[in-house]
C-alpha positions in Angstrom: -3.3 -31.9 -18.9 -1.1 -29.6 -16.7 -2.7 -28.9 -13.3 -4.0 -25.4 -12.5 -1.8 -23.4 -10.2 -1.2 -20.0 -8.2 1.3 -17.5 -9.6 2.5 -14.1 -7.6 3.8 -11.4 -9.0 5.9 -9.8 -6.7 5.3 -5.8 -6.6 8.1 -4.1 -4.5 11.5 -2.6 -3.7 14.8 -3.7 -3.8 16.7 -2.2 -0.7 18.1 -0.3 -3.1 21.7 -1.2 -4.5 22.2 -3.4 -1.7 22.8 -7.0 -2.8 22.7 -9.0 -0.1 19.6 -7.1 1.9 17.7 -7.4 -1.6 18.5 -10.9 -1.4 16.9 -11.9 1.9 13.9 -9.6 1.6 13.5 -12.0 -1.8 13.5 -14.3 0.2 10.8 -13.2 2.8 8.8 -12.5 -0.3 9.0 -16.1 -1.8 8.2 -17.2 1.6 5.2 -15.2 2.2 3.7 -16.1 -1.6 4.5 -19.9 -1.2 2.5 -20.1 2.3 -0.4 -18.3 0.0 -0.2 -21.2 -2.1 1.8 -19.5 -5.0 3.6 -22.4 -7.3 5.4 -19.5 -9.5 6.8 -16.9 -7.9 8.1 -13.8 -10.2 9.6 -10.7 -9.2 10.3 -7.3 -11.4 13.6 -6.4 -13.3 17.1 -6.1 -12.2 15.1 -6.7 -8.7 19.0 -7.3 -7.5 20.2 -4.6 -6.5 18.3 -1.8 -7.9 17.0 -0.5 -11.9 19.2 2.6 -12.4 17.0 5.2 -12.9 19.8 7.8 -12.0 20.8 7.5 -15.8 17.6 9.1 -17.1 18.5 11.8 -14.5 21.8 13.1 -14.7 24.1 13.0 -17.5 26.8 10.5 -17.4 29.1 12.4 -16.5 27.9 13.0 -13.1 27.3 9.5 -12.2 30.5 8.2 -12.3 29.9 6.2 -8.8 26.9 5.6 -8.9 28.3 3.1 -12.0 30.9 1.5 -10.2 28.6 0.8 -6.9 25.7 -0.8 -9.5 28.8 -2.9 -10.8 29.7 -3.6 -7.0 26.1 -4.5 -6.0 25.6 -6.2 -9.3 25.3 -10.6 -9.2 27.3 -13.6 -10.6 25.1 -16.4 -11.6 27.3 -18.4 -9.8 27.4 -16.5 -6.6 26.3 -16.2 -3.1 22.8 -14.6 -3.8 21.7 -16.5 -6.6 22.8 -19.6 -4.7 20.7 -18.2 -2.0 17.6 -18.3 -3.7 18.3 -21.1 -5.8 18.2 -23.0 -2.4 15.2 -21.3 -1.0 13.0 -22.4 -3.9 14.0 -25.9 -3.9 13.3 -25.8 0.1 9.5 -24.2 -0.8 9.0 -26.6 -3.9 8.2 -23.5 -5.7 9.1 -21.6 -9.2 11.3 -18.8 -9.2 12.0 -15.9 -11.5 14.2 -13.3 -10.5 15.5 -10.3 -12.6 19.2 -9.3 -11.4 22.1 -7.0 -12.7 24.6 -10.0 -13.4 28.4 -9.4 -13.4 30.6 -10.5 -15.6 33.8 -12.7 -14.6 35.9 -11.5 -17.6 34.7 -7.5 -16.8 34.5 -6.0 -13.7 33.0 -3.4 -15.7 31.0 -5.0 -18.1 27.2 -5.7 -16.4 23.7 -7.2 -18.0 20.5 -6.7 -17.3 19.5 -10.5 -16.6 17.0 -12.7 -15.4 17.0 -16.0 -14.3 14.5 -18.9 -14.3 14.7 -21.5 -10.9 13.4 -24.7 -10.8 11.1 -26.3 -8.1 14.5 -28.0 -6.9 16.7 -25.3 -7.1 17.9 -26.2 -10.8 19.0 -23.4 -12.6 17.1 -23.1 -15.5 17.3 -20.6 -17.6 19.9 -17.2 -18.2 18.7 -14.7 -20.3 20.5 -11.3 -21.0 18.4 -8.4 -22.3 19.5 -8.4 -25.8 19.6 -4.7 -26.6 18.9 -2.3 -23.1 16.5 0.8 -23.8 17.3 4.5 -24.0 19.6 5.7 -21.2 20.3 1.9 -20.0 23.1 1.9 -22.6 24.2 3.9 -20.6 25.1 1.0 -17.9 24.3 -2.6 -19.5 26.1 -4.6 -21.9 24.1 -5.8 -25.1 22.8 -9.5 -24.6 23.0 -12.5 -26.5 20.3 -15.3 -28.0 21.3 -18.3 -25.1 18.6 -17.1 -23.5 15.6 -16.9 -25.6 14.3 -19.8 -24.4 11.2 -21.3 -22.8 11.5 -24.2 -19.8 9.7 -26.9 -18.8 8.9 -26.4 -14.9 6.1 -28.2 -12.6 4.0 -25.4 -13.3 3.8 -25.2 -17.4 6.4 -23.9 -20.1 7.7 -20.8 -19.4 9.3 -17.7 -21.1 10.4 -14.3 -20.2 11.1 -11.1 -21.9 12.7 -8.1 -20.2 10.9 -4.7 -20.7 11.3 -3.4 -24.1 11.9 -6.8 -25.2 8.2 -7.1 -24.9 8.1 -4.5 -28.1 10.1 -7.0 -30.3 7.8 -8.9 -32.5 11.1 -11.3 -33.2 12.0 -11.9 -30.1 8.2 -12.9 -28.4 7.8 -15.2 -31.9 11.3 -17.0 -30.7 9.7 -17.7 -27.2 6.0 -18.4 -28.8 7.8 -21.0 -31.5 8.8 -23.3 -28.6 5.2 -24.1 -27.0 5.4 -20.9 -24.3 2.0 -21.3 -22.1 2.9 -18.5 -19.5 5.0 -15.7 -20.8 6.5 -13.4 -17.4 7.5 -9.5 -18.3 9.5 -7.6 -16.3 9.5 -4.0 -15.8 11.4 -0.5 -13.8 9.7 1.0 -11.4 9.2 4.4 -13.3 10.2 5.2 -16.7 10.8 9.0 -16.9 11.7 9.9 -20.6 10.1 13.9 -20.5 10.2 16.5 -17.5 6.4 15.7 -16.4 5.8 19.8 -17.1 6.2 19.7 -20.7 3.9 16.4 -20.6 4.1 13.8 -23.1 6.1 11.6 -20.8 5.7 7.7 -21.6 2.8 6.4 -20.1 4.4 3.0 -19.1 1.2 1.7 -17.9 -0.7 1.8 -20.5 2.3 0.8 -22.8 2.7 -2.5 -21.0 -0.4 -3.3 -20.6 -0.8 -3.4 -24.3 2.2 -5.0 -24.6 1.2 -8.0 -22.5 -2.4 -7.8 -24.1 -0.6 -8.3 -27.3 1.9 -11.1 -26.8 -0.8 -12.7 -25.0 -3.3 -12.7 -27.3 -1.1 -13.2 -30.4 0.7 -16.4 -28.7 -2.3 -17.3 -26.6 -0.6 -17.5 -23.2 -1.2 -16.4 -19.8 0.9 -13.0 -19.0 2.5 -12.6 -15.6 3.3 -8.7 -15.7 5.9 -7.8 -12.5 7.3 -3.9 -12.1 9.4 -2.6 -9.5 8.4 0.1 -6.9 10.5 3.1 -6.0 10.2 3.1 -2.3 10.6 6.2 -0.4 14.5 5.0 1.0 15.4 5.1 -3.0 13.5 8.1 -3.7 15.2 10.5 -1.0 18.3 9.3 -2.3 18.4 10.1 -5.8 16.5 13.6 -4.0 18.9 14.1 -1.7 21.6 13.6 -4.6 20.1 16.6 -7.0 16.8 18.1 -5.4 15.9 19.6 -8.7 14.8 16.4 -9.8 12.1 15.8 -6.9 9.6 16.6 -9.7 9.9 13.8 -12.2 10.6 11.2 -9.8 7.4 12.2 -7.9 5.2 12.9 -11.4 6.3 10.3 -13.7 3.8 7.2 -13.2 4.8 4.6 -11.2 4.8 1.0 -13.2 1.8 -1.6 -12.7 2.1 -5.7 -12.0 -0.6 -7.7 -12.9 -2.0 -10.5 -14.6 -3.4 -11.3 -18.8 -5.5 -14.0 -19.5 -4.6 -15.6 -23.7 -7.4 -13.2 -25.0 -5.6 -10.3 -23.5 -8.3 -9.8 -20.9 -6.8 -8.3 -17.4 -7.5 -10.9 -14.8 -8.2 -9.2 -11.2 -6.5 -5.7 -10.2 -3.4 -4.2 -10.7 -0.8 -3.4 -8.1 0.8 0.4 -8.8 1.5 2.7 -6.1 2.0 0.3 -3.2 4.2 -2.9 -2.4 2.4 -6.1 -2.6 2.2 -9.1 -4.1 -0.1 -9.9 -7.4 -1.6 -13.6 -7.6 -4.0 -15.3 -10.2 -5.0 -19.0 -10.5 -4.1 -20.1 -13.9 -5.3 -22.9 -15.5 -3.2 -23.5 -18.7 -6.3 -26.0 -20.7 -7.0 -22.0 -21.3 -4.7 -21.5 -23.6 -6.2 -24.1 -26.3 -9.2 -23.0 -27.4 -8.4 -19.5 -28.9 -5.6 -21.2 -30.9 -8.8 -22.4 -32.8 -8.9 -19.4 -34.2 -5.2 -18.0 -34.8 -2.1 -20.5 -34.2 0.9 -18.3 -35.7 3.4 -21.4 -34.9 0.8 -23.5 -35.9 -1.8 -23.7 -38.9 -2.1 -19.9 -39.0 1.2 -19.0 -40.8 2.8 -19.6 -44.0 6.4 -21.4 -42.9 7.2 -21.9 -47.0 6.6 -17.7 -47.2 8.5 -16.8 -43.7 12.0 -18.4 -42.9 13.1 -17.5 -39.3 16.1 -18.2 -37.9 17.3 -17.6 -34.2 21.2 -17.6 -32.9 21.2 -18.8 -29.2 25.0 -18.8 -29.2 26.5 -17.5 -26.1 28.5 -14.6 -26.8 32.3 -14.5 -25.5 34.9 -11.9 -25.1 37.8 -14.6 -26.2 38.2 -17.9 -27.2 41.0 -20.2 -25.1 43.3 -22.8 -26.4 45.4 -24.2 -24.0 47.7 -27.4 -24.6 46.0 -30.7 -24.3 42.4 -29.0 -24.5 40.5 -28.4 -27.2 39.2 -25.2 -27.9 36.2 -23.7 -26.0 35.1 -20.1 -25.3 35.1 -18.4 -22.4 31.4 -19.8 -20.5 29.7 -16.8 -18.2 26.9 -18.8 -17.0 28.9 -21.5 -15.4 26.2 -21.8 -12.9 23.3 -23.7 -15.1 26.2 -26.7 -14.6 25.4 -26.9 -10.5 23.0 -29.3 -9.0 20.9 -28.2 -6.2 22.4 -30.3 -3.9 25.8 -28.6 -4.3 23.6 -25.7 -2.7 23.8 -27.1 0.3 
């Protein structure tokens, strides 16, 4: 019987499209949770360096460099800042999951929307790519792939992860519940503007994710970890600064919430929205066995002879290489899964 823990959910700002800044206040922030007992430690999406809200703002056209510093700012897996935290978590002894922009080492154009799963000792264990990024993030993000959709064994419990919208796909959450998931960690933007707030009928992103964590919660009875991102007031007079005319719906779309589902879908504590902080919940994982009494969809409660599906974790590649005396094998972007915490040091 796994042990009961402390999770954070980490509720703030990047210093915004800056890597290497975002980096160490990460790293403050996985400091300050572990010395408040937090064994998991999550923070929001694309955390590193920034969510690029600009492209709900402006049309493309008119963000031509704010593209190529995102690309600039973004992460390799195998780089400085991932090696950074990597090594931080195995000092603390704690769980770490971090959402990042990754680069790509075949692209310097091409850019995911990524997050990453660290082990207690720094072990790497887990790369997932958004598979399909929402609305105007097409705009900047590359689709994903399936290598990802997959839930780890850590000190704490099995965990999975979805990023934002992925949270809407019923495929995707039954791909993470069909391999024993007991916490399941969503990521989220700081805002989500999709109307001009005068015309209302904006997206209430609030209320959208809490029902999507009540729902994957309760349908895969799991805890949820819900982490969003806060649009500071450094980020905010930028993009202001940039076009005043769109003061409006950065200030009056909603801000995003992090907090915590219990496997009924039941909140459990407050929600974090408007201000920086950090989220935490005692989780006790013997929870998530009773209410699959009642419905266990990878379990008793489904009809495998009626439903047949099937789930492609193949890591997609730009270009497979022969060279002489080596056999054939594509082009690996996550080259960092392969390092051993000590080779941190």
């Amino acid at each position: 019987m796994q042990t009961p823990f402390k999770a954070a959910a980490i509720h703030a700002a990047p210093v915004f499209l800056d890597r290497k800044q975002t980096t160490e206040k990460a790293v403050s922030l996985m400091r300050e949770a572990a010395r408040n007992g937090a064994s998991l430690v999550a923070f929001p999406e694309t955390f590193i360096p920034a969510f690029p809200v600009w492209a709900a703002l402006w049309a493309p056209i008119d963000n031509h460099d704010l593209f190529e510093r995102m690309c600039a700012e973004s992460v390799f897996v195998d780089g400085p800042e991932i090696g950074r935290l990597r090594a931080e978590a195995r000092d603390l002894g704690i769980v770490v999951s971090m959402g990042i922009s990754e680069r790509s080492r075949a692209s310097g154009g091409a850019i995911w929307n990524s997050n990453v799963i660290i082990g207690h000792d720094g072990a790497l264990l887990n790369l997932h790519r958004k598979l399909v990024p929402t609305f105007y993030e097409k705009l900047i993000w590359a689709a994903g792939d399936g290598a990802g959709l997959r839930v780890v064994d850590t000190t704490v419990g099995r965990i999975g992860q979805l990023i934002c919208g992925e949270n809407t796909n019923p495929l995707a959450r039954y791909a993470l519940m069909a391999q024993g998931e007991q916490l399941h960690i969503s990521t989220w933007p700081p805002i989500w503007p999709t109307r001009r707030p005068a015309g209302g009928g904006n997206f209430d992103n609030v209320a959208a994710n809490r029902i999507r964590a009540a729902a994957h919660c309760f349908e895969a009875k799991v805890f949820g970890l819900v982490t969003a991102g806060v649009l500071d007031k450094a980020a905010r007079d930028f993009l202001v600064d940039r076009d005043p005319s769109i003061a409006e719906v950065v200030d009056r779309t909603p801000p995003a919430a992090s907090f915590f589902v219990d496997p009924t879908g039941a909140q459990i504590g407050e929600a974090l929205q408007a201000d920086e902080g950090i989220v935490y919940a005692q989780i006790d994982l013997a929870a998530c066995i009773e209410p699959k009494q009642f419905h266990d969809v990878v379990g008793y409660y489904n009809r495998f002879d009626i439903f047949d599906v099937s789930i492609d974790r193949r890591r997609l590649a730009p270009a497979a290489f022969r060279g002489e005396g080596h056999r054939s094998e594509p082009f690996v972007e996550d080259t960092a899964d392969r390092l051993l915490p000590s080779e941190l040091a």
